[in-house]
C-alpha positions in Angstrom: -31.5 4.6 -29.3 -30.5 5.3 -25.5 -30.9 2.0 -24.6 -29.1 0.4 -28.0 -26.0 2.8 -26.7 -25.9 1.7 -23.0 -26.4 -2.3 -24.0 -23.1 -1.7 -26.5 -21.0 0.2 -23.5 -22.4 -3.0 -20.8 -21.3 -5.7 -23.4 -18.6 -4.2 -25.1 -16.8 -1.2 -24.2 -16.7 -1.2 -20.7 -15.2 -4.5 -20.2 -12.6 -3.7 -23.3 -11.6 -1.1 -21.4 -11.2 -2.7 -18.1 -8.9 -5.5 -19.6 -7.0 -2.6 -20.9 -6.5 -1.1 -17.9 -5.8 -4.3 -16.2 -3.2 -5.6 -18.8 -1.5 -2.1 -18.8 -1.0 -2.7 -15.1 0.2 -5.7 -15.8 2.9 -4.0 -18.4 3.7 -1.7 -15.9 4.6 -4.7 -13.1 7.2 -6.1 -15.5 8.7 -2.8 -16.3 9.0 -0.7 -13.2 11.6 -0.4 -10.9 11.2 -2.6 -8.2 11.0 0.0 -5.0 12.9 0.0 -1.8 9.8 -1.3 0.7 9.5 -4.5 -2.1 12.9 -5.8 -0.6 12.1 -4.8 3.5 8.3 -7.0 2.9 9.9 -9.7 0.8 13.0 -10.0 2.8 10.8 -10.5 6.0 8.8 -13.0 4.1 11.9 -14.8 3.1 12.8 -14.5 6.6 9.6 -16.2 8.0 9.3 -18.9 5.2 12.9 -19.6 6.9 11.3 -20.7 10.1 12.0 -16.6 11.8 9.9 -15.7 13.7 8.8 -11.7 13.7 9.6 -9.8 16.8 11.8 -12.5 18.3 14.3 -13.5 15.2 13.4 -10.5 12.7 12.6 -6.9 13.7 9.5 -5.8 11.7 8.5 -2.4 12.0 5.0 -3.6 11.0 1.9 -5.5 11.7 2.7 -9.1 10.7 -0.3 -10.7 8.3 1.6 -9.9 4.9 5.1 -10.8 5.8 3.4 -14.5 6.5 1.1 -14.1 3.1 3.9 -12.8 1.1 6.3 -15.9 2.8 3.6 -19.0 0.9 5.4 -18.4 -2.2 8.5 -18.7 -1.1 7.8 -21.7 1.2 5.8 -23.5 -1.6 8.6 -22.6 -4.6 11.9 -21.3 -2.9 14.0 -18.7 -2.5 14.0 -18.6 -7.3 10.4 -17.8 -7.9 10.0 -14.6 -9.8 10.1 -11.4 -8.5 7.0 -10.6 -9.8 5.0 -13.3 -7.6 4.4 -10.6 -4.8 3.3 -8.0 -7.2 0.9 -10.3 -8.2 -0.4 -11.2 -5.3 -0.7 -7.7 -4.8 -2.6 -7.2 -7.3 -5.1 -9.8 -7.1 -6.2 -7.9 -3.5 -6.2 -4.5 -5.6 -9.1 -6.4 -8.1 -10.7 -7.8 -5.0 -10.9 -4.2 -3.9 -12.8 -3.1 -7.2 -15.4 -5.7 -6.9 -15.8 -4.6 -3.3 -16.7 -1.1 -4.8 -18.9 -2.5 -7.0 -21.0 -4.1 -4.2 -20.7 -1.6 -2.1 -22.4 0.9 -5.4 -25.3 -1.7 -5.6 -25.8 -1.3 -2.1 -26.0 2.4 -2.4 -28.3 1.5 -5.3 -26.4 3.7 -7.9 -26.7 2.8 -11.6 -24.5 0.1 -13.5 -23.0 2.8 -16.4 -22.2 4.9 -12.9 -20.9 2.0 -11.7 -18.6 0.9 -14.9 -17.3 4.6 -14.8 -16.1 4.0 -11.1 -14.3 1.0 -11.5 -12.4 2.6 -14.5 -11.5 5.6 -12.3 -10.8 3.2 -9.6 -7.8 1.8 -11.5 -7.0 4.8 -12.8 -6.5 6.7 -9.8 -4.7 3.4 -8.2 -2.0 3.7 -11.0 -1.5 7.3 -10.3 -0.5 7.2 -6.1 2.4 4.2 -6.4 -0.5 1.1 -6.3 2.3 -0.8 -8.9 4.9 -1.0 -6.4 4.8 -3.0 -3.3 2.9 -1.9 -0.5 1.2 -3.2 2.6 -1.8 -0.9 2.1 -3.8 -3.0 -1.0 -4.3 -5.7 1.6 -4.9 -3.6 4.7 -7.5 -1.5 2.5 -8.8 -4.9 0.8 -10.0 -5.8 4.4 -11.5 -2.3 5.3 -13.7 -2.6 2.6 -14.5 -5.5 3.0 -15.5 -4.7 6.8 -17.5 -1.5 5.1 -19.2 -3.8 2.7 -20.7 -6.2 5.1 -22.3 -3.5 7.4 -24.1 -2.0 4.6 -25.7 -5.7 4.1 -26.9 -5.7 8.0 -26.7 -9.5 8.1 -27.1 -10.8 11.3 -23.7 -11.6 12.5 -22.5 -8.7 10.6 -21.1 -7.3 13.8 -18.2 -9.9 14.4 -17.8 -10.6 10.4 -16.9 -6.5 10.6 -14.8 -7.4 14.1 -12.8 -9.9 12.0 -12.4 -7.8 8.7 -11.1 -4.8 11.3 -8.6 -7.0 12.6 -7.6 -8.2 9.6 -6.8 -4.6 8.6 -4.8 -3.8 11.7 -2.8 -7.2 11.1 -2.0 -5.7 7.6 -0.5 -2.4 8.5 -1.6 -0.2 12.0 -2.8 3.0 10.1 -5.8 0.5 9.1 -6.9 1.0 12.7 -8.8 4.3 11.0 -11.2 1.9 10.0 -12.6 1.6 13.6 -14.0 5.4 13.5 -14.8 5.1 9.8 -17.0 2.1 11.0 -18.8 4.0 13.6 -19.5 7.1 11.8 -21.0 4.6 9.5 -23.0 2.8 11.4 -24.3 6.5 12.9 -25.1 8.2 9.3 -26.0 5.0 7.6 -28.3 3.1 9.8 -31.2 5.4 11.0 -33.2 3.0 11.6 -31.7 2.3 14.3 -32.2 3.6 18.0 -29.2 5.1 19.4 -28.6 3.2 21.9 -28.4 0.0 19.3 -26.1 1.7 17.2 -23.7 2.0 20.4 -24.4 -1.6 21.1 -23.2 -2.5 17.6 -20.0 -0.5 17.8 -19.4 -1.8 21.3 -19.4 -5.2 19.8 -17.5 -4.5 16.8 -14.7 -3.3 18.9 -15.1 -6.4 21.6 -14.5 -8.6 18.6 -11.8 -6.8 17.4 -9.9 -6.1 20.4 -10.6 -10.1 21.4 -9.0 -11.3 18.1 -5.9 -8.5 18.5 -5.8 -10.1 22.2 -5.3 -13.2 20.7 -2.8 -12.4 18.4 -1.1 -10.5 21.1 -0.9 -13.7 23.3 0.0 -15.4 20.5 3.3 -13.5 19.9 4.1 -13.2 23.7 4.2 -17.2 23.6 6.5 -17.1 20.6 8.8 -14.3 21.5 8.8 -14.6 25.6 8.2 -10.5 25.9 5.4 -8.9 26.8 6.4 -5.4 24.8 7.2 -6.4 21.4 4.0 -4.7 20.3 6.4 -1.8 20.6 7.7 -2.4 17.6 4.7 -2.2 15.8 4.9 1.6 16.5 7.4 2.3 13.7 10.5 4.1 13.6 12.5 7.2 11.3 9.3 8.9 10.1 9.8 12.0 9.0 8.0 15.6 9.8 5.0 15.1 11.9 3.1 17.6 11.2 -0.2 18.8 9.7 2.1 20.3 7.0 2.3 17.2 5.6 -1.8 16.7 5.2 -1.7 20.1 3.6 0.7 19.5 1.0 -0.7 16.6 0.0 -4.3 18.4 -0.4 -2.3 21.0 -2.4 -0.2 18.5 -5.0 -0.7 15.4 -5.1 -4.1 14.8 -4.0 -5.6 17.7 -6.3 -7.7 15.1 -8.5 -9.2 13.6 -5.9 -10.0 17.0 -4.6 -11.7 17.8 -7.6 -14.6 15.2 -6.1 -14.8 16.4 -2.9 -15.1 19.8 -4.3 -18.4 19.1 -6.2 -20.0 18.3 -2.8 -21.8 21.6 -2.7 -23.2 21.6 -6.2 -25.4 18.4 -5.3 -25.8 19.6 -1.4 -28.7 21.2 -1.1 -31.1 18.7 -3.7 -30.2 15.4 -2.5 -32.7 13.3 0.1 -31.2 13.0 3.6 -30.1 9.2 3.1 -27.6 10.7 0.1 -26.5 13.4 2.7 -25.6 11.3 5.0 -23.8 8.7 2.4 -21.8 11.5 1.4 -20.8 12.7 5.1 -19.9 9.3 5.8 -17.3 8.9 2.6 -16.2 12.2 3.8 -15.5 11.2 7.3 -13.5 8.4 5.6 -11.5 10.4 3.6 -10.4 13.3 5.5 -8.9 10.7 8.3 -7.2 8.3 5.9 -5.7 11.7 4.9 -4.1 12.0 8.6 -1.5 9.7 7.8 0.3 12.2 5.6 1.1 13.6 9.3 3.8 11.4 9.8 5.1 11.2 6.2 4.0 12.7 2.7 3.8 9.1 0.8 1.9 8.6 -2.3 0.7 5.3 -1.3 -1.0 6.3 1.4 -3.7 7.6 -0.4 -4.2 3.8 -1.8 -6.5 4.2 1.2 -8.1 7.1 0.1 -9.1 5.7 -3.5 -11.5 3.6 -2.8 -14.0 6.2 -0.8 -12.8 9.1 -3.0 -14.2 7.4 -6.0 -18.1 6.1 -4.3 -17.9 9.3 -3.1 -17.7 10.5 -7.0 -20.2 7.9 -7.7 -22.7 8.6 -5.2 -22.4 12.5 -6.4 -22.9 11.8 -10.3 -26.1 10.1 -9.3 -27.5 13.0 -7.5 -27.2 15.0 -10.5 -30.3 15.3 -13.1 -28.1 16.8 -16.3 -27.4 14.5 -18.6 -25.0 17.0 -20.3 -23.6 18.2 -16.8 -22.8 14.6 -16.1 -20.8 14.1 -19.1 -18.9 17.1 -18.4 -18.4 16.5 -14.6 -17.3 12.8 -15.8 -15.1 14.0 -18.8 -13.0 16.2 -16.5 -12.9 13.5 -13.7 -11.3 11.0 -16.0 -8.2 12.9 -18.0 -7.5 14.6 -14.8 -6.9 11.0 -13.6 -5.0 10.2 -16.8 -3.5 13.2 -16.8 -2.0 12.5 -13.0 -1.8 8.9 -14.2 0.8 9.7 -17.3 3.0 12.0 -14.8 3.2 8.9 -12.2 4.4 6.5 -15.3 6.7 9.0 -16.7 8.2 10.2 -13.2 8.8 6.8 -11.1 7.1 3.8 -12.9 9.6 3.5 -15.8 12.5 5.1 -15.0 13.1 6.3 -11.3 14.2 9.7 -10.7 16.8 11.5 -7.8 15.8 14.2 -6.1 17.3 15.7 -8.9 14.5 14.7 -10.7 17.3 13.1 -13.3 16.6 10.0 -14.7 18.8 7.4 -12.6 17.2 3.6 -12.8 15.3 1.3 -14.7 14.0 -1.9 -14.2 16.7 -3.5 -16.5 19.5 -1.6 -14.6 18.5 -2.9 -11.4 18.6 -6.8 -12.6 21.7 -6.2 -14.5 23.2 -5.1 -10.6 21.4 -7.9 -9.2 23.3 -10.2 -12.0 26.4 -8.9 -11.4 26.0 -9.4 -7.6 25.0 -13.1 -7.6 28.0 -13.8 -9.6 30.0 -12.6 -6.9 28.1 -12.9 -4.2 28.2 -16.7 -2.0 24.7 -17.6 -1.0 23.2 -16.7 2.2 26.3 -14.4 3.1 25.5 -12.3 5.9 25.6 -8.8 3.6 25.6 -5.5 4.8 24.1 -3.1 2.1 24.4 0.4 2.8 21.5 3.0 1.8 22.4 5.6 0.0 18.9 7.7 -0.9 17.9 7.3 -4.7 20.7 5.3 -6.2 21.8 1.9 -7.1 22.8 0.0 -3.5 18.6 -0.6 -2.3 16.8 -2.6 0.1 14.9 -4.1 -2.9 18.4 -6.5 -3.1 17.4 -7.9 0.0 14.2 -9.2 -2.3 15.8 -10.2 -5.1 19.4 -11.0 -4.3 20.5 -14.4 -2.3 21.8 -12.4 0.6 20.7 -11.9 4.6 21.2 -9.1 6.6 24.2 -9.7 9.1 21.6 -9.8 11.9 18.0 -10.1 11.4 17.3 -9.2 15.2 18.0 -5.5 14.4 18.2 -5.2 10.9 15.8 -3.3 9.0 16.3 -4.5 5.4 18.0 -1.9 4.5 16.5 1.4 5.9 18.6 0.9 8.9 20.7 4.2 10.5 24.1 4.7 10.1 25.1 3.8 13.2 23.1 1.1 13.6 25.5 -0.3 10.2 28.6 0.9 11.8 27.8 -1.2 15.4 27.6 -3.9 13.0 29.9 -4.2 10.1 32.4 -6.3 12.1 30.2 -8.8 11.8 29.6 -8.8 8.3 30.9 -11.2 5.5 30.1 -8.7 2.4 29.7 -5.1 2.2 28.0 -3.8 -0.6 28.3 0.3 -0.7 28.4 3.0 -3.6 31.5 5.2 -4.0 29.2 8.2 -3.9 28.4 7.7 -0.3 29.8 10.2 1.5 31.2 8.1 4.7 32.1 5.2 1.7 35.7 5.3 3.1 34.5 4.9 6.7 32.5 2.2 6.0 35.7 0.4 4.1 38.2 1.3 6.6 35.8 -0.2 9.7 34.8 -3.6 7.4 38.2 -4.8 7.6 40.6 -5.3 4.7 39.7 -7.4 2.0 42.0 -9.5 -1.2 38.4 -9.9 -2.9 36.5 -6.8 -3.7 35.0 -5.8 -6.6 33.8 -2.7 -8.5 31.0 -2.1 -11.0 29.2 0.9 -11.9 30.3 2.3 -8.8 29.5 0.2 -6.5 32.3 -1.3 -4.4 32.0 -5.2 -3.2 34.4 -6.4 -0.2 34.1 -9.8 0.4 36.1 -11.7 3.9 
């Protein structure tokens, strides 16, 4: 009868429900409002598949891999593909990811219904920390695990495979630089049958691959910008608190379900073998320092990094445990705290986006019907400045939608730039795009210059030269 039930959830329910899941992620690309970050990555894109290049023509505040992935599209079908293509691409990395968590389970040996369970909480979790909007961390993440995947196979050349997936990672946002300790506390729990020694050699070699590639990169970029410090601006600008304040709050709030795992660790601790101990230390290791970056910034998608470990780590403890009825339970909570964390993240930011305020202020449908109105008005390629103003209408997600450039690419920021950066350059502009809610609107109006063409709608003011 046990084995009649599990052969129904392996043919039938467990891939229903993983279409599901998928095609409500789906549903919810189409619907959501498109964030701020979608319009700085795809207006650097748009930049590159212009012929920029990053850190010479365009000042990225990033590593520079997904700006040149996210510019194929737009070099292949043009400045009027759909809006949605980057999401998508997005989310073909995010179901690369699952099947890397699926491997990585078989490696740990951990059964198939565990396994099917994961990969549900997987995407569940993913919807719940801002995985619909665009990011830079499915890819960088994509590439960690895949880095983690192939040393627990121990090929033979899994050292420089690793070096190259490492790289990769860092090339998709710095934070994924984590990886590198993750990696070596790996390689130190998980490979004991290894002399110390080797296991030094190994991460010695890991890194000399790594930092070779990087080199290269690094050479690469000197020859195309002429300037031997532009991996300066990799550093990143206008974070916020810096402090472990921000690591604690995010233990508090938003990363309670995911908390929940880590705190069954000592209800499995004491009767697991040593090689589960050590799995479990190692996930921990992972977790606690992808949890660092909430230092800088308290962002939800930051714990996009945090997903994947957090759910083997669930994994590898609901194998440890012998209960059938224990397991159900542990399982059952698991999951509709997940939904339960999932339905507040669709209801608060993934249909309608909220102010700080928490009223409801945008939609999907709101934003295109701005985006209409401006390409009416707006000539093609006009050197636009479009000032921020936190939580309403005026975005950087125009620069990824809209037919407009910044007024200089060399020290624009797509948007997120500082007021005074804007007011050095408004002379230069050809449009200015602001709200009359912004406090220094009048400022910004006075210094653009007066205009015979400007325009108003839903207030938001439109001055054209």
């Amino acid at each position: 009868m046990m084995e009649n039930s599990r052969n129904t959830i392996n043919k039938f329910a467990f891939p229903m429900l993983l279409v599901l899941l998928i095609c409500g992620y789906v549903i919810l690309l189409n619907i959501s409002p498109i964030n701020a970050d979608y319009g700085y990555y795809v207006g650097g894109a748009k930049a590159i598949a212009h012929g920029l290049v990053p850190y010479r023509d365009i000042n990225l505040g990033y590593s520079p891999f997904v700006f040149y992935l996210l510019s194929i599209p737009y070099v292949i079908g043009g400045e009027g593909i759909s809006l949605l293509i980057p999401m998508y691409v997005s989310l073909f990395f995010y179901l690369a990811n699952g099947y890397l968590i699926w491997k990585i389970l078989q490696c740990f040996e951990i059964k198939q219904v565990i396994r099917q369970f994961a990969l549900i909480l997987y995407i569940v979790y993913n919807i719940s920390v801002e995985s619909i909007f665009l990011g830079l961390e499915p890819f960088a993440s994509f590439w960690g695990m895949l880095g983690t995947y192939v040393l627990l196979k121990n090929k033979k050349y899994s050292y420089w495979l690793t070096g190259i997936c490492l790289t990769m990672a860092f090339l998709s946002k710095q934070y994924a630089l984590l990886y590198a300790p993750i990696y070596a506390t790996m390689i130190f729990l998980l490979k004991p049958e290894l002399k110390i020694e080797k296991r030094l050699i190994l991460i010695l070699k890991i890194a000399f691959y790594s930092f070779s590639l990087v080199l290269l990169v690094h050479f690469f970029f000197v020859g195309l910008t002429g300037s031997w410090d532009y991996y300066t601006l990799l550093l990143g600008s206008n974070y916020g608190q810096q402090s472990f304040l921000g690591v604690i709050e995010v233990f508090k709030k938003k990363f309670f379900h995911f908390f929940f795992v880590v705190l069954l660790i000592p209800f499995v601790w004491w009767r697991i073998p040593k090689v589960g101990k050590c799995r479990i230390g190692f996930l921990l290791v992972a977790i606690l320092l992808f949890m660092l970056q909430n230092y800088f910034e308290i962002y939800l998608h930051y714990l996009i990094f945090v997903v994947p470990y957090v759910v083997i780590l669930f994994a590898v403890i609901i194998q440890y445990i012998s209960n059938i009825w224990i397991k159900i339970l542990i399982c059952s909570i698991t999951l509709f705290s997940g939904i339960h964390f999932l339905i507040k993240a669709v209801e608060g930011y993934q249909i309608t986006k909220k102010d700080s305020e928490n009223h409801y202020v945008l939609t999907r449908n709101q934003q295109l019907d701005i985006v209409s109105f401006l390409k009416r008005i707006v000539p093609a390629a006009s050197k636009t400045m479009l000032v921020l103003q936190e939580n309403n209408k005026v975005t950087p997600y125009l620069y990824g939608v809209a037919d407009i450039i910044p007024i200089n690419y060399q020290n624009t920021r797509f948007g997120f730039e500082t007021l005074d950066q804007l007011l050095s350059q408004i002379e230069d502009a050809e449009v200015l795009i602001i709200e009359d809610s912004h406090p220094l609107c009048k400022d910004f109006i006075d210094k653009f210059g007066y205009s015979t063409r400007t325009y108003e709608y839903r207030g938001i003011h439109v001055l054209l030269k």
